[in-house]
N, C-alpha and C positions, 0 to 999 in steps of 0.2 A: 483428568488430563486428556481422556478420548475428547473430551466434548472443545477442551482448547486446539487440539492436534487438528481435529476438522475443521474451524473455524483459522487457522492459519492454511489449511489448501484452498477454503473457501477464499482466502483474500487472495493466494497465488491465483489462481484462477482470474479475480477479476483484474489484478494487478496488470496480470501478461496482458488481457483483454484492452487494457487500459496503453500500454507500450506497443500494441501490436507482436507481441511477442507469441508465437502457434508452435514452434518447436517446445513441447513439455513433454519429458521424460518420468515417469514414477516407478523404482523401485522397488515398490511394495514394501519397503524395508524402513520406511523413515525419512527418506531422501528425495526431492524431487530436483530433477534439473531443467534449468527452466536455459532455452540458448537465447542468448540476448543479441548477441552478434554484434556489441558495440565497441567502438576503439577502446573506451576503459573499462568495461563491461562485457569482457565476451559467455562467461560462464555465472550464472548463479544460482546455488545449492542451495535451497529451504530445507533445512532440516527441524524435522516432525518430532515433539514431545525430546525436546535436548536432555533435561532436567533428568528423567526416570530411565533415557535411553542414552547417556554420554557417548557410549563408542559409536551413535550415529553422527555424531560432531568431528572423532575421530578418522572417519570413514572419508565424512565431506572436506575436510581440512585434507588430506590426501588429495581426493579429488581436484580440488581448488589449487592447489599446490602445482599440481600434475598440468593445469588447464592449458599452459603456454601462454604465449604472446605478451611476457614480461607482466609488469607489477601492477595490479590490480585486474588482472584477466579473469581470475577466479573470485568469487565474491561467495561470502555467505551469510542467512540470513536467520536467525532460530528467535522465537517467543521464549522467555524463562523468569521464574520467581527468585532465580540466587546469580542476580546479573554479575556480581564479583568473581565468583565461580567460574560460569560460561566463560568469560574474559579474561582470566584464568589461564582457564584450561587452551584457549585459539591461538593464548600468545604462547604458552609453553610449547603447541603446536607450528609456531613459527610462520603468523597469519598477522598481520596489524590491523587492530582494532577502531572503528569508528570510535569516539571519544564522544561525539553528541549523541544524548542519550533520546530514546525513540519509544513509543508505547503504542502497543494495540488495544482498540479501542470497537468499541462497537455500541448498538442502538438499534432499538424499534423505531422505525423511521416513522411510524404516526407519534411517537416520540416527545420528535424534535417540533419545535414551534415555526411556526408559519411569519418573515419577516418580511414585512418592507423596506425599497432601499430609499438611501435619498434622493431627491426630486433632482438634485443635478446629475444625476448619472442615470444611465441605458443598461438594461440587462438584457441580453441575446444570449439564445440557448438554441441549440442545435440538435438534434438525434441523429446518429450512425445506426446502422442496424448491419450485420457481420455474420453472415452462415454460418452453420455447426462446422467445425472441425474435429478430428478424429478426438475421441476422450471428450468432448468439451460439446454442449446443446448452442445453439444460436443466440446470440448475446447481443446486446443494445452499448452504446457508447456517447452518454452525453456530455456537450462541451458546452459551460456558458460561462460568456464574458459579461463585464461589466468594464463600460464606457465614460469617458467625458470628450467632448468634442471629437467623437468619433477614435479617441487613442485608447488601447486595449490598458486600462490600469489593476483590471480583479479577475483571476480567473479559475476554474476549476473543474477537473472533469471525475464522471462517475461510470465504474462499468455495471452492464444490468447484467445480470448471468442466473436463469430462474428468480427464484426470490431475494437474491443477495444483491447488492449494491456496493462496491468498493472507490470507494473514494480518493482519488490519487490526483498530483501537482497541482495543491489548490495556493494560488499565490497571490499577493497582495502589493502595487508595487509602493515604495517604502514611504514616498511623499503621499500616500491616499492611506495609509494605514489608521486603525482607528477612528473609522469614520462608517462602521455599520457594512465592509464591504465582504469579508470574509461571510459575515454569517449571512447574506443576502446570495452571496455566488452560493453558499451552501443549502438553503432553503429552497431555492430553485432548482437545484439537481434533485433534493429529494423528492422536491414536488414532482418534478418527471419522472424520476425512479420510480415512485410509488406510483403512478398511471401506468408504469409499465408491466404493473406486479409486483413490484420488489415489496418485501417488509422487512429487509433487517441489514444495517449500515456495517460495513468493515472498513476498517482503514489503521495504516500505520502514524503515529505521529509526532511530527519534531517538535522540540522544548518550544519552536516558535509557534506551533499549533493547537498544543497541548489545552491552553487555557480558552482558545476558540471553541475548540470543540465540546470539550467541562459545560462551557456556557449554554449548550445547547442539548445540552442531556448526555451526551456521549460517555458511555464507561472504560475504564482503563482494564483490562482484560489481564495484560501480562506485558513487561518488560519488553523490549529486544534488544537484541544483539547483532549487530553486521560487523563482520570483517571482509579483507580482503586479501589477496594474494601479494606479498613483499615483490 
């Protein structure tokens, strides 16, 4: 469980990185709060090893509850092996539960296979690079698109933060779908990643991503769970 419990701050970590999000709080306790400061997003609790430590779910379900600014201000986010459980236990908390299910997932980025895209599209990749902030070393931020006729149709970015690389809003739009585009924006991030240093990929993942990722070695690590504030 320690070695999952890291591996879920290591992705908060690149996650915020990835949002712009530098306000992160650690309670030592299980809990991080991460301030998003968005209209439906103002609060969200990562809660660390849910499973073996419940009353940290309990803890952050207060929290989240408490956050203000009406329904969905408070968000929470936990890895776990007994997703029925966790879901559970948030609603008898009085939290509503996301319904699409989501998995963490990770990889040795030499890994994953090296692809090409098709000859009618352009792949642009970018690097950001972002000063230490307090808690956190200096981190890398790459975005790359993929084009036809100059229109953004594939995209996804990755944050670098030492040797980790997290993976976050890789999208596809729906009429280019299935056409090599995903795993092309993803092999270009890794490829920079790992120039940058990185060796080991995180990311969360929706049912619609789930099988992109599989295809490219990606392991499913543990369940999640998010809810949010009624």
């Amino acid at each position: 469980m320690k070695d999952r419990e890291e591996l879920v701050r290591r992705w908060q970590t690149g996650w915020s990185v990835s949002r712009g999000w530098t306000k992160v709080e650690d309670d030592h306790d299980g809990i991080l709060t991460v301030r998003a400061g968005e209209d439906n997003r103002a609060m969200e609790y990562v809660v660390l090893d849910a499973d073996d430590q419940p009353d940290r779910v309990d803890r952050a379900a207060e929290l989240a509850l408490a956050a203000g600014g009406g329904r969905g201000a408070g968000w929470i986010t936990l890895a776990t092996d007994d997703r029925e459980a966790r879901v559970d236990q948030l609603e008898d908390l009085g939290l509503e539960v996301q319904r699409e299910q989501d998995w963490l997932m990770t990889i040795q980025l030499s890994e994953q296979p090296a692809l090409q895209l098709n000859d009618r599209y352009a792949l642009h990749t970018e690097l950001e690079s972002s000063p230490a902030v307090a808690g956190r070393a200096s981190s890398d931020l790459i975005v790359t698109r993929a084009t036809l006729h100059g229109g953004v149709v594939s995209s996804g970015r990755m944050a670098v933060v030492g040797e980790d690389a997290v993976a976050d809003r890789i999208e596809t739009d729906p009429a280019h779908r299935r056409r090599g585009l995903g795993s092309a924006v993803m092999a270009s991030l890794v490829e920079t990643a790992a120039a940058q240093g990185a060796k080991r990929g995180i990311l969360i993942a929706s049912i619609d991503g789930l099988r992109l990722y599989r295809s490219l070695g990606w392991k499913v690590i543990a369940d999640i769970v998010i809810a949010r504030s009624n």
